[in-house]
C-alpha positions in Angstrom: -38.7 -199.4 212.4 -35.8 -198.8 210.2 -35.9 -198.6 206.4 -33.2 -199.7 204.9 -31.6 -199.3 201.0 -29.6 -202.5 200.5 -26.5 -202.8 197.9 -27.1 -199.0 197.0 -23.8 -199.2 195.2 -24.0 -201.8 192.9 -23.5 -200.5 189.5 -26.2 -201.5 187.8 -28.4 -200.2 190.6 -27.4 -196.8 190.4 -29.7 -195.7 187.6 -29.8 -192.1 186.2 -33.4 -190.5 185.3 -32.7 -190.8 181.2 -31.8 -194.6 181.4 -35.1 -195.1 184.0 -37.2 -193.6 181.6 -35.9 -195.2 178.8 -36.3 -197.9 180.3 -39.8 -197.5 181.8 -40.9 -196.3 177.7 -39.8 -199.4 176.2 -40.9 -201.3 178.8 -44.5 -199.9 178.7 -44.3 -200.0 174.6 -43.4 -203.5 174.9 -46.3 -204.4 177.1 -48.6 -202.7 174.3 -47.1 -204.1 171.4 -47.2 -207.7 173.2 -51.2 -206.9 174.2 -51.3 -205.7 170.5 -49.6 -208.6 168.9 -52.0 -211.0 171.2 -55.3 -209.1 170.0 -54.3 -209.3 166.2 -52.9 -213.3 167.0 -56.9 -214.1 168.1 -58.5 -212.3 165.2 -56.2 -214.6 162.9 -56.9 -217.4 164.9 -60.5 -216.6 164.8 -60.3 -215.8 160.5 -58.6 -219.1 160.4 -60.7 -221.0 161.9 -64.1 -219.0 160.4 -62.0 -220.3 156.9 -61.3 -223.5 157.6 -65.3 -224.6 158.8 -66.4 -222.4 155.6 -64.1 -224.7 153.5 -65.6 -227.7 154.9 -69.1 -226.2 154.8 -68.9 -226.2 151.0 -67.4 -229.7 150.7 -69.6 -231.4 152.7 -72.6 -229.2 151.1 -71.3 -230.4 147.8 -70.7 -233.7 148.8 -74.6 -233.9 150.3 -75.9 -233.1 146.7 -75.1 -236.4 146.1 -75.5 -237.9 149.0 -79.1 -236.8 150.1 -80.9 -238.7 147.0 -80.2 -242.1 148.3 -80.7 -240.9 151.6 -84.7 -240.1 150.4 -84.7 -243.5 149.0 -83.8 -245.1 152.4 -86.4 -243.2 154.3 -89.0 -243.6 151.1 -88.5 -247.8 152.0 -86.3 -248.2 148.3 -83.6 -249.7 150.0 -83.0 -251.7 153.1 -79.8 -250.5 154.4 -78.8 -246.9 155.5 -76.4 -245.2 152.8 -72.7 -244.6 153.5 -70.9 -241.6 151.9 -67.7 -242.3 151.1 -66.3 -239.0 152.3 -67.8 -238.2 155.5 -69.5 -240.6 158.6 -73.7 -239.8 158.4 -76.8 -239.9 160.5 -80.4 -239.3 160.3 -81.6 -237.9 163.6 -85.6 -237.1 164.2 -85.3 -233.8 166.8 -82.3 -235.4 168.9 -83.2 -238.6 168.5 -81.1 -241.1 166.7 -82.3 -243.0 163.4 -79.9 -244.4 161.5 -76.1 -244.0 160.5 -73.4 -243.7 162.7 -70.9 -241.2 163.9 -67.9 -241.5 165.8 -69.5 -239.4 168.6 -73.1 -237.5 169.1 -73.7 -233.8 167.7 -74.1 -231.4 170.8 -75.3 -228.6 168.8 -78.4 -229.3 166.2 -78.9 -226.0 164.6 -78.5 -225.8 161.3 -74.9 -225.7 160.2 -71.9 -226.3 160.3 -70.1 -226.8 163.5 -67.3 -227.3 165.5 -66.9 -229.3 169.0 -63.6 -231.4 170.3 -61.8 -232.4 167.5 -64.6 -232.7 164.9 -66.5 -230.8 162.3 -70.2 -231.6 161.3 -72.9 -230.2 159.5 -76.3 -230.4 160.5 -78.6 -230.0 157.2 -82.2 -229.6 158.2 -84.8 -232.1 156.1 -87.8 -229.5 156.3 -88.0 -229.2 152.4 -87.7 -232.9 152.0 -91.3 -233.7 153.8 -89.3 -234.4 157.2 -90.1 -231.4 159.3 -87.7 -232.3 162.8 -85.6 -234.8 160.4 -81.7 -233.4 160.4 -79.4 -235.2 158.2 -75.6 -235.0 160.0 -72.3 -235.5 158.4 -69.0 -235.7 160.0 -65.4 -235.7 159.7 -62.0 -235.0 162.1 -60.1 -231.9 162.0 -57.2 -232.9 160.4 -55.2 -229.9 162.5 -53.3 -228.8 159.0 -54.8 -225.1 159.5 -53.5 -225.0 163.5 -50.2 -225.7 161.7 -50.4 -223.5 158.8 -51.7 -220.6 161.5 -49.1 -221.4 164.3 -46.6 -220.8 161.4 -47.9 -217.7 160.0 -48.4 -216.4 163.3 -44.6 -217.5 164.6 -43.3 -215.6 161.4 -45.5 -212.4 160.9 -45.9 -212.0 164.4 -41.8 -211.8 165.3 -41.7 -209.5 162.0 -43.8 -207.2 163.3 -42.7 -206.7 167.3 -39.6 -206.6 165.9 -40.2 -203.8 163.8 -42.7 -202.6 166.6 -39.7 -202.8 169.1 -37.4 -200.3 166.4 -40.2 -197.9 166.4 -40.2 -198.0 170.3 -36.6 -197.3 170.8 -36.8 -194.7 167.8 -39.4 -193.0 169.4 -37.9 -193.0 173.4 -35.0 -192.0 171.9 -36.9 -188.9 169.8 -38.6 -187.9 173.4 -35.5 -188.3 175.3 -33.5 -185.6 173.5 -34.6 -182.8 175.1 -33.8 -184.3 178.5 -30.3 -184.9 176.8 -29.7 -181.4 176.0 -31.0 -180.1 179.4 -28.3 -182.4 180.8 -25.6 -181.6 178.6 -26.3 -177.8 179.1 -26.2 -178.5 183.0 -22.9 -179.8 182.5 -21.1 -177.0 180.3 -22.4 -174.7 182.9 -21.1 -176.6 185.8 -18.2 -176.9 184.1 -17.6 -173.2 183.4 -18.5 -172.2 186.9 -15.8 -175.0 188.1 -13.7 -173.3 186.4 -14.2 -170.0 188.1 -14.4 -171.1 191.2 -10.7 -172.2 192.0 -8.9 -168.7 192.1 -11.1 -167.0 194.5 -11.5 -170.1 196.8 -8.1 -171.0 197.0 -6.9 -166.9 197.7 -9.7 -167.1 200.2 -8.4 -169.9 202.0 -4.8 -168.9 201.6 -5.3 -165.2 203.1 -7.6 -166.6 206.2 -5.3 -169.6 206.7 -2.4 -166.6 207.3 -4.0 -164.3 209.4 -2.7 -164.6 212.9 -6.4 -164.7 215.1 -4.3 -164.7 218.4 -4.5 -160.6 217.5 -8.4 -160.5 216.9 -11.3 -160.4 219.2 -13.5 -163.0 219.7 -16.4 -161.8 217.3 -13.9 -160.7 214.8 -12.5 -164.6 215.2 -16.3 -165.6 215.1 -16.3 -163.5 211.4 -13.1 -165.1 210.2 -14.5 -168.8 211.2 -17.5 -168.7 209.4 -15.6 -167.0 206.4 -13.6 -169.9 206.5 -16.4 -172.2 206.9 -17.7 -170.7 203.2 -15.1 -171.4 201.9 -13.8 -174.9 202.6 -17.5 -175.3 201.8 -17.2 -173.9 198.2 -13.2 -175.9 198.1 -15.2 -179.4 199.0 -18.2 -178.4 196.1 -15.0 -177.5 193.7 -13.5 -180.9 194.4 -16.6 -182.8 193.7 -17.0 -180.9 190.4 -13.2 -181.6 189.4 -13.3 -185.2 190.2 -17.2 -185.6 188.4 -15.4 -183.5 184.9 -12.2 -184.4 185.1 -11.8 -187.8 186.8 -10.9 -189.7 183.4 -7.8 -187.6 183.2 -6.8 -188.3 186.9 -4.1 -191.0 187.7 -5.7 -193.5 190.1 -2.8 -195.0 192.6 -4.3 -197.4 195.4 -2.5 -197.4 198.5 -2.6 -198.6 201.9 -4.6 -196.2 203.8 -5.0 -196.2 207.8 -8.8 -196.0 207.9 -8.7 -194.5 211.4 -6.2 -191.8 211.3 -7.5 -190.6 207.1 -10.5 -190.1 208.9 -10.1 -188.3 211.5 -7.8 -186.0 208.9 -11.0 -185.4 206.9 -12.4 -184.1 210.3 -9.9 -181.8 211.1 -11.1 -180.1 207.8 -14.6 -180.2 208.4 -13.8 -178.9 212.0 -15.3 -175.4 210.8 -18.3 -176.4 209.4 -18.8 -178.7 212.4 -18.2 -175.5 214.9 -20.4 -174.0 212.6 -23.2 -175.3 213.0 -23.1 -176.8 216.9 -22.6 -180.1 216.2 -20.6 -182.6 218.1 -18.3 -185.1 216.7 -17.7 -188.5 218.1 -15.4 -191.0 217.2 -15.7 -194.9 217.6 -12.3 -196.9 216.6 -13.3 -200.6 217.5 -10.7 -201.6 215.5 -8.0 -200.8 213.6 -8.9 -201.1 209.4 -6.8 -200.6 206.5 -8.1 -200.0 203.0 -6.4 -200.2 199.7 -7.3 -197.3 197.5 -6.5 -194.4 196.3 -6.4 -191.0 198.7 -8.1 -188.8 196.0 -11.0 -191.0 196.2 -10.8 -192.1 199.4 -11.2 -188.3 200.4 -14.1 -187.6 198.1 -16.2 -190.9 199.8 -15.5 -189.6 203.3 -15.6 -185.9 202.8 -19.2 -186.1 201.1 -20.3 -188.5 203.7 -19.2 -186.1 206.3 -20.8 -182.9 204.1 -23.8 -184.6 203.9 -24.1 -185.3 207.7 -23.4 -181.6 208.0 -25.6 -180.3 205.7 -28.6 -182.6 207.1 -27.8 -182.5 210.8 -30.1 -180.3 213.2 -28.2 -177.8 215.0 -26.5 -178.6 218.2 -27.0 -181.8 217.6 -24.4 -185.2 217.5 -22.6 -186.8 214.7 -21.1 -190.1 215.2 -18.3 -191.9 212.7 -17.9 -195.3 213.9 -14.8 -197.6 212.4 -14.9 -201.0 212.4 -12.3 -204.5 211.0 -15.4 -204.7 208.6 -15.8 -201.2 207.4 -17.1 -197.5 208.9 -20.3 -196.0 209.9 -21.9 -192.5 210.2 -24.5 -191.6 211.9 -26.3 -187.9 212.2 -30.1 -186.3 213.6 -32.0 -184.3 212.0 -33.7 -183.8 208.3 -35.3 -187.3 207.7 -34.7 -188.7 204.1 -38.7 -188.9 202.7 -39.4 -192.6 202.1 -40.1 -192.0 198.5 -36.9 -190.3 198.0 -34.5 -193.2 199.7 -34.1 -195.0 196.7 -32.9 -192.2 194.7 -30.7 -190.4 196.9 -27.2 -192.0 194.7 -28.5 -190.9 191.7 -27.2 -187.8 190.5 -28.7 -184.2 191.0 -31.1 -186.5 193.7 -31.9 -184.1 197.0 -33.4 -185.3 199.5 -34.1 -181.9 200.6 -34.3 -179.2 198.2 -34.2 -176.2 200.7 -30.7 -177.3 201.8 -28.9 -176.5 198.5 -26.4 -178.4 196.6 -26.0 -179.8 193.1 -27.2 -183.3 194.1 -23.8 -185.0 192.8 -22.2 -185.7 196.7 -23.6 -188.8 197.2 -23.6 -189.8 193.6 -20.0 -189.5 193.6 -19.7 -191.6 197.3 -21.8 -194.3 195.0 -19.3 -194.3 191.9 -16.5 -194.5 194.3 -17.9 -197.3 196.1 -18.9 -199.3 193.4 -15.6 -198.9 192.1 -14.1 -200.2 195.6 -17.3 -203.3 195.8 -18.0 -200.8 198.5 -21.2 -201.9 200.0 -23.1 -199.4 201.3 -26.2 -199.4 203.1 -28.6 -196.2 204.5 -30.9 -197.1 207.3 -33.5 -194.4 209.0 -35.2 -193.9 212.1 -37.0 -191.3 213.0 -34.4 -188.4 212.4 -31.9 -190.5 212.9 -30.2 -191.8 209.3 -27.1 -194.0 208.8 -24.8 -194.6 206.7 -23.2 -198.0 206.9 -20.1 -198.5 204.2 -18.7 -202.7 204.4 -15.3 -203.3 202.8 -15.3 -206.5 200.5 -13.3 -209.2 202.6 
């Protein structure tokens, strides 16, 4: 069944391995600062609360002081009715069972002290020193919710203080661990850059003296040597290009034209036709219909061209290459070197091989991605066994 990589040219989708990990630190640091924050929010929450029954312990332990005297005297027979605090609801309780007072609902919890339990806050005093061994004197009030508030405030404040500065420390630190992949990167690219340079004379004198020899005079292994020279080099000429249009492509003119989709393409082939020879492989191609694009040759070249090097490159020997066009767009289609499943979502990004025996810089298809994103070129890869394709659609 085929795999497929959908919208593989979407800007933002092409990601490059210093913004992924970036992304993937502060990401992760996020998550723990978050995990952190939460783990220091329920320690407060917990203090808070611990405060808040430990304040009312001390009232209500204050508040019994005076209370408990004319308690004794009701139990003693001195007077007739139960005593009412003014402060806090009361009851006498023998074990569990209920006495005298009353409270706006029972105590679930009877050890001694002070307690907590859906909305309300009681202490349980035990009566033991008073004479009354299971007596338990009870006094109760509502949580007035003030500390929730006050903590929910606190929390809301310090807590964005900190991720915040937690958040600055995260990106500091990615940042910090990051430059060293920045330099390797930047030193890739002077050197790419100087060997660009030095590749132009010798390619294009190459080229020149092959493209003027007159092979009607040569013998057939001497015209086998002169292909395969020439094969080199309109190899090396197509890498040249690539690294031109990746360093210098900001101080390149971009003119969109009309281009014949059909007959551009088949041009590109013409100068593959080496490289195809090359290597065995046959070239077939499907007009359905006729397609014109608007863009600009330069590019339009380096899309096609890198397409058609890839197939090369990736194709098994004597085997077929097919470049289907379409009202809707093109498609290309070669056997041989599977794209590893773990690698299909990387193969735009740049210096991404799928196979690392085959060579390359890893920029081909990276460039066919900026172009198309450039164009809202939608491009799609779909594999099959051996068999890959690469499916471009033109925005209608």
């Amino acid at each position: 069944m085929a795999k497929t990589v959908s919208s593989a040219t979407n800007v933002r989708a092409i990601s490059f391995a210093e913004n992924r990990t970036f992304r993937s630190f502060v990401l992760l640091y996020t998550l723990m600062g978050l995990a952190i924050l939460a783990l220091l929010g329920l320690l407060y929450f917990r203090a808070s609360k611990a405060e808040m029954l430990s304040s009312h312990r001390l009232s209500m332990q204050l508040e019994g002081e005076s209370y408990l005297p004319n308690l004794i005297k009701w139990m003693q027979g001195e007077r007739a009715d139960f005593p009412v605090d003014p402060a806090y609801d009361t009851a006498f309780y023998l074990g569990q069972k209920h006495v005298g007072g009353r409270l706006p609902m029972p105590p679930l919890d009877f050890s001694p002290g002070i307690h907590e339990n859906r909305g309300m806050i009681y202490l349980v005093i035990p009566m033991g020193s008073y004479g009354l061994k299971e007596g338990k004197t009870v006094m109760m009030t509502r949580d007035d919710g003030l500390w929730l508030q006050l903590y929910w405030r606190s929390a809301a404040m310090y807590g964005t203080a900190l991720f915040v500065l937690l958040l600055l420390t995260g990106v500091g630190l990615s940042r910090l661990f990051l430059r060293p992949m920045k330099e390797a990167v930047a030193l890739l690219d002077s050197f790419i850059k100087d060997t660009t340079h030095e590749l132009n004379t010798p390619v294009t004198a190459i080229l020149t003296n092959v493209e003027r020899l007159d092979t009607a005079l040569l013998d057939d292994k001497q015209r086998k040597k002169i292909a395969r020279i020439e094969t080199a080099a309109r190899t090396i000429g197509s890498i040249y290009d690539d690294l031109t249009f990746l360093l210098l492509r900001r101080d390149v003119r971009i003119e969109d034209v009309p281009i014949d989709l059909a007959a551009f393409v088949k041009e590109r082939v013409e100068y593959f036709q080496t490289r195809f020879d090359a290597k065995g492989l046959h070239l077939e191609i499907e007009v359905e219909a006729t397609a014109n694009v608007v863009m600009d040759r330069t590019l339009a070249a380096r899309l096609i061209d890198n397409l058609l090097s890839n197939a090369v490159k990736y194709s098994d020997r004597d085997t077929s290459v097919l470049v289907g066009i379409s009202a809707e767009g093109m498609r290309l289609e070669n056997t041989g070197v599977p794209i590893p499943e773990e690698k299909l979502s990387h193969i735009f990004e740049r210096f991404a091989r799928a196979d690392e025996s085959r060579g390359g810089f890893g920029i081909g298809l990276h460039l066919v991605a900026q172009i198309a994103a450039r164009y809202r070129i939608r491009i799609a890869v779909e594999t099959e066994g051996k068999r890959t394709r690469f499916v471009l659609t033109w925005p209608r």
